[in-house]
C-alpha positions in Angstrom: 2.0 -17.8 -16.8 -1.3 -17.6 -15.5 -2.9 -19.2 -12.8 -6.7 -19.8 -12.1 -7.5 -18.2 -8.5 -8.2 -21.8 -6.8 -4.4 -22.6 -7.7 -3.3 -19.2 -6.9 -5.0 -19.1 -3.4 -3.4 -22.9 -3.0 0.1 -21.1 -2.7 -0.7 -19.5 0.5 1.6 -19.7 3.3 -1.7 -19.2 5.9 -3.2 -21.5 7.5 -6.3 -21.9 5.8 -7.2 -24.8 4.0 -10.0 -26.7 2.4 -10.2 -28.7 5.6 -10.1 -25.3 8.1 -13.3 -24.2 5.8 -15.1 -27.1 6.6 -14.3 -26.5 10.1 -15.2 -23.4 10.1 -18.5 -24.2 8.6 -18.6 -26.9 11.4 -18.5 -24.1 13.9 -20.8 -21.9 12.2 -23.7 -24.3 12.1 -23.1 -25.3 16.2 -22.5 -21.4 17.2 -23.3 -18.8 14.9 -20.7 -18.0 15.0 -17.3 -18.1 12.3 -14.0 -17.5 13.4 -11.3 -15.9 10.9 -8.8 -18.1 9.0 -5.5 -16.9 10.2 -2.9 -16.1 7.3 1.1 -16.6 8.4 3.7 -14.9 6.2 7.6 -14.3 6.6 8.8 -11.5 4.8 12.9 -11.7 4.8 14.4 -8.2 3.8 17.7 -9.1 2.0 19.9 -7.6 -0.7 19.5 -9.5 -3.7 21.7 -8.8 -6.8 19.6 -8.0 -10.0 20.0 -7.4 -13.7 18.3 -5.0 -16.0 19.3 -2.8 -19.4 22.2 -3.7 -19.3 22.9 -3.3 -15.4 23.5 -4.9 -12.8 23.3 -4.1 -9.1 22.6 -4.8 -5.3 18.4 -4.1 -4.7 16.5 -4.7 -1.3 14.0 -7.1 -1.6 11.6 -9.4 0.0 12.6 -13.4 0.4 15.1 -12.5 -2.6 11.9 -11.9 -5.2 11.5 -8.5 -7.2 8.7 -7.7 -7.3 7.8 -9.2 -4.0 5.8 -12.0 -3.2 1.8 -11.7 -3.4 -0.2 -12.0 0.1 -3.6 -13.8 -0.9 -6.5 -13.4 2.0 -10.2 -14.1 2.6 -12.3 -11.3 3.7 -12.6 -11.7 7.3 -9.1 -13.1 7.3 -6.8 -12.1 10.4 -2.8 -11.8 9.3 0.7 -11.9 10.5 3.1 -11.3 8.6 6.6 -11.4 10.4 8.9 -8.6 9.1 12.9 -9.8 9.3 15.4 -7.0 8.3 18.5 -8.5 6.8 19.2 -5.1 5.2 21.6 -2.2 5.8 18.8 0.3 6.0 15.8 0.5 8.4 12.7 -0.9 7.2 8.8 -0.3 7.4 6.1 -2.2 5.2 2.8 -0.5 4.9 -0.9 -2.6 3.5 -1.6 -0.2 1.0 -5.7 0.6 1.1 -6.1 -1.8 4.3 -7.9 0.4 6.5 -6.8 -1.5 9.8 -9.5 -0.3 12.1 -7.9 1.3 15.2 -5.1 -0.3 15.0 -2.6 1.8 13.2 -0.2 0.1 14.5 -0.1 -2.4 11.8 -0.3 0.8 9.2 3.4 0.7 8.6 4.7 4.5 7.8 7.9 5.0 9.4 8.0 7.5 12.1 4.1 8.2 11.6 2.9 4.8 13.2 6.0 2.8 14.3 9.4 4.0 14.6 11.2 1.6 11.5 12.6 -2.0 11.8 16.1 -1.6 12.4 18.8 -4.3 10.6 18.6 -7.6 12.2 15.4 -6.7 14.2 11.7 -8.1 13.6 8.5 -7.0 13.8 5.1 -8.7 13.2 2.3 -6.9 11.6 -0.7 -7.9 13.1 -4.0 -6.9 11.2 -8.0 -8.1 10.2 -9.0 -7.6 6.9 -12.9 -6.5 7.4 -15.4 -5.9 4.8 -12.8 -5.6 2.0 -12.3 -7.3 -0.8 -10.2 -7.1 -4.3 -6.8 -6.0 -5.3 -4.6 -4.0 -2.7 -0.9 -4.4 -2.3 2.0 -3.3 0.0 5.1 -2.0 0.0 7.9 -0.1 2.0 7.3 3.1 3.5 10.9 4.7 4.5 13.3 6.3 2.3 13.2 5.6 -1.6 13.2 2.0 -0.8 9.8 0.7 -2.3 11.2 1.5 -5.8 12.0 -2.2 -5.3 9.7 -3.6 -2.2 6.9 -4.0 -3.2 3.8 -6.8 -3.9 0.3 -7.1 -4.2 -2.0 -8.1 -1.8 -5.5 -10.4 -3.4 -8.6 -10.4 -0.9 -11.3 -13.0 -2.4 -14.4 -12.5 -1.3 -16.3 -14.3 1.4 -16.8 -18.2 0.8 -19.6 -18.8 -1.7 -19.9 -14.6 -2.7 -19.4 -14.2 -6.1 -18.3 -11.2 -8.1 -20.6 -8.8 -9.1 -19.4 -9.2 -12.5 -19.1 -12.0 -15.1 -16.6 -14.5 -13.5 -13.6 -14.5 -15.2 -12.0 -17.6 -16.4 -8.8 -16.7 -14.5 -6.7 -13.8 -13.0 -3.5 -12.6 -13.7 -1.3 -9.5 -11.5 0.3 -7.1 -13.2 2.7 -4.4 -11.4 3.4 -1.0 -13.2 6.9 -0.1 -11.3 10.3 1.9 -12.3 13.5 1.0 -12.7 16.7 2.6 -11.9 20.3 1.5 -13.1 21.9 3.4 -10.1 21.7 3.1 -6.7 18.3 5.0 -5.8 19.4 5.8 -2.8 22.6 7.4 -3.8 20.7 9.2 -6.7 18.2 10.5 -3.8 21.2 11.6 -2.0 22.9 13.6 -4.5 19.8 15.3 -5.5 19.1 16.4 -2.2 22.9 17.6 -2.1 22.4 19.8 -5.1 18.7 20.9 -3.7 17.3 19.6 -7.2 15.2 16.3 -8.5 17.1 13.2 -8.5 17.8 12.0 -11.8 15.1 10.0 -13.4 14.2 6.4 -13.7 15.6 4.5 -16.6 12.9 2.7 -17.6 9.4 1.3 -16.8 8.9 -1.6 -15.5 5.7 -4.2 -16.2 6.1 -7.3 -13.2 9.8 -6.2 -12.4 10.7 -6.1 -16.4 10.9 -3.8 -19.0 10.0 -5.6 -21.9 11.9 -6.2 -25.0 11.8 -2.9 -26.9 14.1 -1.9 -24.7 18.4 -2.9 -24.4 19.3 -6.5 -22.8 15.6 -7.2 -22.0 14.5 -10.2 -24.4 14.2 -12.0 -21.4 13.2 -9.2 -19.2 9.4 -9.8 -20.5 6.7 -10.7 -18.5 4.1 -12.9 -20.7 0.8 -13.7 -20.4 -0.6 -16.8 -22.1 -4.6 -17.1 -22.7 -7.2 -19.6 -24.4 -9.4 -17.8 -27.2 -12.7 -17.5 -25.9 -11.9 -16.9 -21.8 -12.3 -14.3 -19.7 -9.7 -12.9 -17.9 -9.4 -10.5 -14.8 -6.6 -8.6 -14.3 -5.3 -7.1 -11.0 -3.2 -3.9 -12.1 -1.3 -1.9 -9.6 0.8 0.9 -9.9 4.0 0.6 -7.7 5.7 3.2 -9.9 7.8 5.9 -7.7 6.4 9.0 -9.5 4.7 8.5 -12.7 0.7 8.4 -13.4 0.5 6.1 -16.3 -1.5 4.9 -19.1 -1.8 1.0 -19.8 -3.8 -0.9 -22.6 -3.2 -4.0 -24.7 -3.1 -4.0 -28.5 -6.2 -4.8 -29.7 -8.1 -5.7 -26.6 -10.6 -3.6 -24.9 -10.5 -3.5 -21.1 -13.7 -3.3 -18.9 -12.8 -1.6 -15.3 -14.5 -4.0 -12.5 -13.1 -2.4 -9.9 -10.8 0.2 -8.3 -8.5 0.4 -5.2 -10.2 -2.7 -4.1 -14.0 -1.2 -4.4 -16.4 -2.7 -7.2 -17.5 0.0 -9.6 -20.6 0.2 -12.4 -18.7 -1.5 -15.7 -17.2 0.6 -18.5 -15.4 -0.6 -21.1 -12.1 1.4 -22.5 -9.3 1.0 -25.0 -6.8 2.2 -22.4 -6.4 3.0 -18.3 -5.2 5.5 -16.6 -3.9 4.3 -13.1 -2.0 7.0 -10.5 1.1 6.3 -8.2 -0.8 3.8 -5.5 -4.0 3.0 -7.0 -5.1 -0.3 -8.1 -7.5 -1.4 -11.3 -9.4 -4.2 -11.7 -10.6 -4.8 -15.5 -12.1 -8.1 -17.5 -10.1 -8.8 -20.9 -12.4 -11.5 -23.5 -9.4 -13.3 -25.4 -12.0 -12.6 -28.2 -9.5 -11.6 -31.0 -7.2 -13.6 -33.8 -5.0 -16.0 -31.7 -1.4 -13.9 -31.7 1.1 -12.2 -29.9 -0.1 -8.5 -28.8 2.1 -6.5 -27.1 1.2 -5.0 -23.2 1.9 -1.3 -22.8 2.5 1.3 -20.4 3.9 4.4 -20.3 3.3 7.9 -18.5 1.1 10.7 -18.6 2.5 14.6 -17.9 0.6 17.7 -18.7 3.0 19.4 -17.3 5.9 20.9 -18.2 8.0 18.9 -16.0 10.8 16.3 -17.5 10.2 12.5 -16.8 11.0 9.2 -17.9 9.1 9.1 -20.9 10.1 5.1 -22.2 7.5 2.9 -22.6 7.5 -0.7 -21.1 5.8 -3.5 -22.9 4.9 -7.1 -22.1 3.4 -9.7 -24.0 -0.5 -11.2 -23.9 -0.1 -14.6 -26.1 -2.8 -16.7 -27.4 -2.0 -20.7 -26.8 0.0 -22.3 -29.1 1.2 -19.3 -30.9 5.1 -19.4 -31.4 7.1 -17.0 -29.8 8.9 -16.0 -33.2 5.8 -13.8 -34.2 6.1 -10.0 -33.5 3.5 -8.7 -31.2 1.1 -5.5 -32.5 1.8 -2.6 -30.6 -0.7 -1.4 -28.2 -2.8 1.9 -28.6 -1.5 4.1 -26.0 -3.0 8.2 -25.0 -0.6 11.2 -26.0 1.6 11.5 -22.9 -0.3 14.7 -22.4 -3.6 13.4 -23.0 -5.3 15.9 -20.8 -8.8 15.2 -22.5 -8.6 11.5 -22.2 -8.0 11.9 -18.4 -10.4 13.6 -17.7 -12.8 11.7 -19.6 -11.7 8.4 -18.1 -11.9 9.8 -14.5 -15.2 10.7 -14.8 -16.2 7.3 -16.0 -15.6 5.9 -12.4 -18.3 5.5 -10.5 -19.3 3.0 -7.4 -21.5 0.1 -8.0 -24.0 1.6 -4.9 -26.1 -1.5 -4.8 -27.5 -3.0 -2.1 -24.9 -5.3 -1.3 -22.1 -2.9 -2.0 -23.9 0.2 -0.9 -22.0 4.4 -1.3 -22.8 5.6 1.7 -21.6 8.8 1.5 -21.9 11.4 3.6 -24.7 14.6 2.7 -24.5 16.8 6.1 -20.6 17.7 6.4 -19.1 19.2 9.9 -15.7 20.0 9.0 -15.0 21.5 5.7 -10.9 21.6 4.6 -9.0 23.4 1.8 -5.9 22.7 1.6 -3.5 24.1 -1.5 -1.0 22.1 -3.4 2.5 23.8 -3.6 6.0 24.0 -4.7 8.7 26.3 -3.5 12.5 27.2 -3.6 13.8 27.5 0.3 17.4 28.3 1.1 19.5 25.9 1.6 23.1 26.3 2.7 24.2 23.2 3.0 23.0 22.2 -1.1 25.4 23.3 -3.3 23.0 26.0 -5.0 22.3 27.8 -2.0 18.7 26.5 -2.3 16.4 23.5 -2.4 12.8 22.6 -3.9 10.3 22.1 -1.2 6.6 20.9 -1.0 3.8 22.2 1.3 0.3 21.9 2.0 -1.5 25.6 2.8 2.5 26.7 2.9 3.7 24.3 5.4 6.3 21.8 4.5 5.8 18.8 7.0 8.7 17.7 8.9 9.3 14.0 10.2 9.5 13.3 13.8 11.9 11.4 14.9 9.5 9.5 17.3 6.3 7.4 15.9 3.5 10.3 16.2 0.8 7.7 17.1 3.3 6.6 19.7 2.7 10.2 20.5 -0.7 10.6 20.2 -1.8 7.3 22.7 1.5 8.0 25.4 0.6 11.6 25.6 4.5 12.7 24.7 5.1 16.5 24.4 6.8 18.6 21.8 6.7 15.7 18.8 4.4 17.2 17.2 0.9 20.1 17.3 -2.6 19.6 16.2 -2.9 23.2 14.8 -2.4 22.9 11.1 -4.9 25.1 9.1 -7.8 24.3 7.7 -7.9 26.6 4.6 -4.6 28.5 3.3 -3.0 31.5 5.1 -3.1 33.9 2.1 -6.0 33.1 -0.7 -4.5 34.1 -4.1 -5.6 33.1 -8.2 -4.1 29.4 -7.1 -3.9 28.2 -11.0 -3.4 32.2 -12.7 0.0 33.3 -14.2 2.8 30.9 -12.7 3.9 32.4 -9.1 7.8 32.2 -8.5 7.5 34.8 -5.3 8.0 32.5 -2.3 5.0 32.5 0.5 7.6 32.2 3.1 7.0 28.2 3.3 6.9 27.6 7.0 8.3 24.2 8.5 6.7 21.8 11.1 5.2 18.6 12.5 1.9 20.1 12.4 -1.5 17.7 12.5 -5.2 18.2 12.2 -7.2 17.4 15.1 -10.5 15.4 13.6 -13.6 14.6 16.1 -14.7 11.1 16.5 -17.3 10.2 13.7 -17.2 13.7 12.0 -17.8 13.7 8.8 -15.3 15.5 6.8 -15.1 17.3 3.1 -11.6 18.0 1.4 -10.8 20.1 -1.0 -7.4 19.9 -2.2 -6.6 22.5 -4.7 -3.4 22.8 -6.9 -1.2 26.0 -7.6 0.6 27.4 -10.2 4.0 27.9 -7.6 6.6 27.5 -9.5 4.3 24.7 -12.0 1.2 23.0 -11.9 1.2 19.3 -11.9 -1.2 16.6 -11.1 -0.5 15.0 -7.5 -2.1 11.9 -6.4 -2.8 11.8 -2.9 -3.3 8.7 -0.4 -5.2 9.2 2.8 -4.1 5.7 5.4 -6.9 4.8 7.3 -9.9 5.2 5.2 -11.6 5.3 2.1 -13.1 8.2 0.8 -15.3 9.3 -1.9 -14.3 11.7 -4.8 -18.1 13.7 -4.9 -16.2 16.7 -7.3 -12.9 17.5 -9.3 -12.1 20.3 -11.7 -9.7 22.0 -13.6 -9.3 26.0 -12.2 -9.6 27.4 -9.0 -12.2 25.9 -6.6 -15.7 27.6 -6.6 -16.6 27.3 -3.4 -20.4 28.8 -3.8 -21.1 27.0 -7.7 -18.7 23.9 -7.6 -20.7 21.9 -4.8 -23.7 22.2 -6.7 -22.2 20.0 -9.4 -21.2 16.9 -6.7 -21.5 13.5 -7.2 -23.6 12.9 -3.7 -25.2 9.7 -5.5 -22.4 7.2 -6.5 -19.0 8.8 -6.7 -15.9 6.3 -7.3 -14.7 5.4 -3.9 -11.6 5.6 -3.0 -7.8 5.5 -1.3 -5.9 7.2 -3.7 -6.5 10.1 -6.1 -5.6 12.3 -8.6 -5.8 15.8 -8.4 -5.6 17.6 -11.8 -3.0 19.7 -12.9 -4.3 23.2 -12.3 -7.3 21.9 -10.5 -9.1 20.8 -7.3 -10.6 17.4 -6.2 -13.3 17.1 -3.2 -13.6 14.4 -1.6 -15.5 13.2 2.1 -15.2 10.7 4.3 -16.0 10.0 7.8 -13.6 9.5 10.5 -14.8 6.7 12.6 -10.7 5.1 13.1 -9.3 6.9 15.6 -5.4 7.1 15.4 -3.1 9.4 13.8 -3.3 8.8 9.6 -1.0 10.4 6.9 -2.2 11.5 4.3 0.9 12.9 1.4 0.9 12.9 -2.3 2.5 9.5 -3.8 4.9 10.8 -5.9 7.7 10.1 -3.9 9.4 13.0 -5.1 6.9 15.2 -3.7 7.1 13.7 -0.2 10.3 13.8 0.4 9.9 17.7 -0.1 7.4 17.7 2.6 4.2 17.5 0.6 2.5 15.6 3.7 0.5 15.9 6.6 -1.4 13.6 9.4 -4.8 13.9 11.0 -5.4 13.3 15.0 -8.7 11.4 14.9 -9.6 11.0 18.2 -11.1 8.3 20.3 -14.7 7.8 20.7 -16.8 7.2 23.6 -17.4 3.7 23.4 -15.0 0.6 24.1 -14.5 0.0 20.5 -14.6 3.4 19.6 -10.6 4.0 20.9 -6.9 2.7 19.6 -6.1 -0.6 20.2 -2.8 -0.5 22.9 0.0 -0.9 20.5 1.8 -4.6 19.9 4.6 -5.7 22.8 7.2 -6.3 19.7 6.9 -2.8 18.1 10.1 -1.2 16.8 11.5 1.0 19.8 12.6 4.3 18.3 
């Protein structure tokens, strides 16, 4: 059911109330000065049994909910939230698009910026949420284990901003997720032991539920009640382990406000497309007959690579409409759409107003290319003699087994070097005839080193080893903007002409197209060690994944933060 966003922020555990706002104000007025609200949360990690199709099964979760509980902050805001680990396995939580200026620490990836949470050990993540706003969320980073930890995170603007869009009556999440029947830690396991894919996901998930076209679900629907005639705003995140998907609702148009918590100009669309990580903010008039209309979402491949192809449905149902009528199914892209992503992709663009300016950067000092690809290793410990691997320009990244930004501010030797490349070994047609001839893959903790303040262009390009796909790729640490994308090889000398240097979609996350390149720049003013690996988890556990050294500046708040007293000894 939804809830306006006065009642929602009203179930905060924080400590920020109407009567700390006046406060606040109080201080303002005397000082010029506003302190942050401080926001307290406890996240319990506990095993929680759970039923779906048909299924039931043990699940890690957070304070026993699935999906996890929703963290709503302020801009400005300061937060702790208290990680317990009741669970068998070690545990990190990473803040999903939070940028957490020099303080990594609070960044979460295991063994990239803490060494994990270890069972019946706590750890605090202490972090400021600064000149963000909108729909974010968390979830684990270690294993396979956010396939069921995970939640969103809501930042409302500053006190008395307004949206830069029509307000919206009320707000509703919605998180796109999977679902196993199995163990997904077992299923990792044994297809690691064969050196193949793990079997896929059983079904897609819309809040934790598959909806009812699918078996013992009836009550496993998530539905949305709305009055004819509001506006509603809608906070979608995927959470899903591996699959881009496509989400619309049957006979509503959606306008997109916003993406991966940064405003963008309005367009309006019959249908989303939203990668592994990303978030989407659209507006949905409840403008139509007063019925039942179903919610769908299901993926999009235009590859030839096997996936869970099921679609999950909830409900959106007008008030006072009996739950006896059948919902109208939603119009939903061809899985392999290819047209239709595109299309929508390039629709995305940042507001780039005053207020919410793209400042992005036009003189570039360190230009990367880095190729997307898949390869087949030996293996003789899998039961095929071989495994499938992942690398970026032909290395396949190997996880320390002490925290690298632990590393990188303690000056340790031999966890890891800063000499990965910054274009490919051996240039070849990256997207020509499918390559099956292995590049001899090389293995290592290898990091780019990245000057204070640089500013940095990225071209990630994918390859035809063994199949293209599309990979969406999450840099911690920063935003970026996506000036370029294509579908072939990179043209180096033509394809920068045709950049977006004006107002590109900014963002955390993106997609890069199967059998083509994205650029995209930023600059690298947070020092720290940040990873940057596609979010299919499939791909990262093969090794598609690397980390950039950005090193401190010159001035006092130019440089890491030291790192927290209670953090996870490895």
């Amino acid at each position: 059911m939804l809830k306006s966003r006065g009642k929602m922020m009203k179930q905060r555990i924080g400590l920020s109330s109407v009567g700390l706002f006046v406060l606040v104000c109080l201080i303002a007025l005397l000082s010029h000065r506003a302190e942050a609200a401080v926001q307290k949360y406890q996240f319990d990690i506990q095993v929680k049994n759970v039923s779906r199709l048909c299924h039931a099964k043990p699940i890690v979760t957070v304070n026993g909910m699935f999906p996890g509980p929703t963290i709503y902050l302020r801009e400005g805001d300061r937060v702790l939230v208290n990680v317990t680990n009741n669970a068998q396995y070690n545990m990190s939580i990473h803040w999903h698009g939070l940028k957490q200026a020099r303080n990594g620490w609070a960044d979460g990836p295991a063994y990239i910026t803490q060494c994990p949470i270890q069972t019946g050990q706590s750890y605090t993540y202490d972090f400021n949420v600064t000149g963000q706003r909108g729909t974010l969320w968390w979830h684990a980073h270690i294993f396979w284990l956010r396939a069921t930890v995970y939640g969103a995170i809501v930042i409302m603007p500053k006190q008395g901003a307004p949206y830069p869009f029509p307000q919206p009556k009320f707000e509703s999440t919605i998180i796109l997720g999977e679902w196993w029947n199995d163990d997904v830690e077992e299923v990792v396991k044994q297809g690691n032991k064969l050196g193949l894919p793990p079997k896929m996901s059983d079904a897609h998930t819309i809040n934790g539920k598959p909806g009812p076209l699918l078996p013992c679900s009836e009550k496993h629907t998530y539905v949305m009640e709305v009055e004819q005639g509001k506006t509603y705003l809608l906070r979608i995140i995927n959470a899903a382990m591996n699959d881009e998907l496509f989400f619309s609702i049957a006979g509503h148009n959606m306008t997109v406000v916003e993406i991966d918590a940064v405003y963008t100009k309005p367009f309006t669309t019959q249908a989303i497309l939203i990668a592994p990580g990303q978030t989407t903010n659209v507006l949905v008039q409840a403008n139509q007959m007063p019925n039942r209309y179903f919610i769908g979402t299901r993926p999009f491949m235009d590859a030839p690579i096997s996936i869970d192809n099921k679609t999950a449905t909830a409900i959106l149902q007008y008030k006072g409409i009996p739950n006896t009528v059948l919902p109208s199914l939603p119009y939903l892209p061809a899985p392999n759409d290819s047209a239709f992503a595109l299309k929508y992709n390039a629709n995305l663009k940042s507001l780039n107003t005053p207020n919410f300016p793209a400042n992005v950067p036009l003189k570039v000092n360190r230009h990367l290319f880095y190729t997307i690809g898949l390869g087949i290793n030996p293996c003789p410990t899998c039961q095929n003699g071989t495994q499938i691997t992942a690398s970026l320009n032909n290395i396949s990244f190997v996880m320390p087994e002490t925290g690298l930004l632990q590393a990188h501010y303690f000056n340790l030797n031999g966890v890891f070097t800063t000499d990965f490349p910054d274009r490919p070994p051996t240039p070849f047609n990256y997207t020509g005839a499918p390559l099956t001839a292995n590049l001899k893959t090389s293995l290592g903790t290898r990091l780019s080193k990245i000057s204070y303040n640089s500013t940095v262009e990225l071209v990630l390009q994918d390859t035809n080893l063994l199949s293209v796909e599309s990979h969406p790729f999450h840099l911690h640490g920063y935003n970026f903007f996506v000036v370029g994308t294509g579908v072939g090889n990179f043209n180096s000398k033509n394809d920068p002409k045709k950049y977006n240097l004006v107002d590109p979609p900014e963002r955390n996350t993106v997609g890069v197209p199967t059998g083509g390149w994205t650029a995209i720049r930023f600059r690298a003013d947070n020092p720290g060690v940040w990873f940057m690996h596609c979010h299919l988890e499939l791909h990262t556990g093969w090794g598609l994944k690397m980390a950039f050294v950005v090193e401190n500046g010159k001035g006092k708040a130019q440089s890491v933060l030291p790192p927290p007293k209670d953090l996870p000894p490895c």
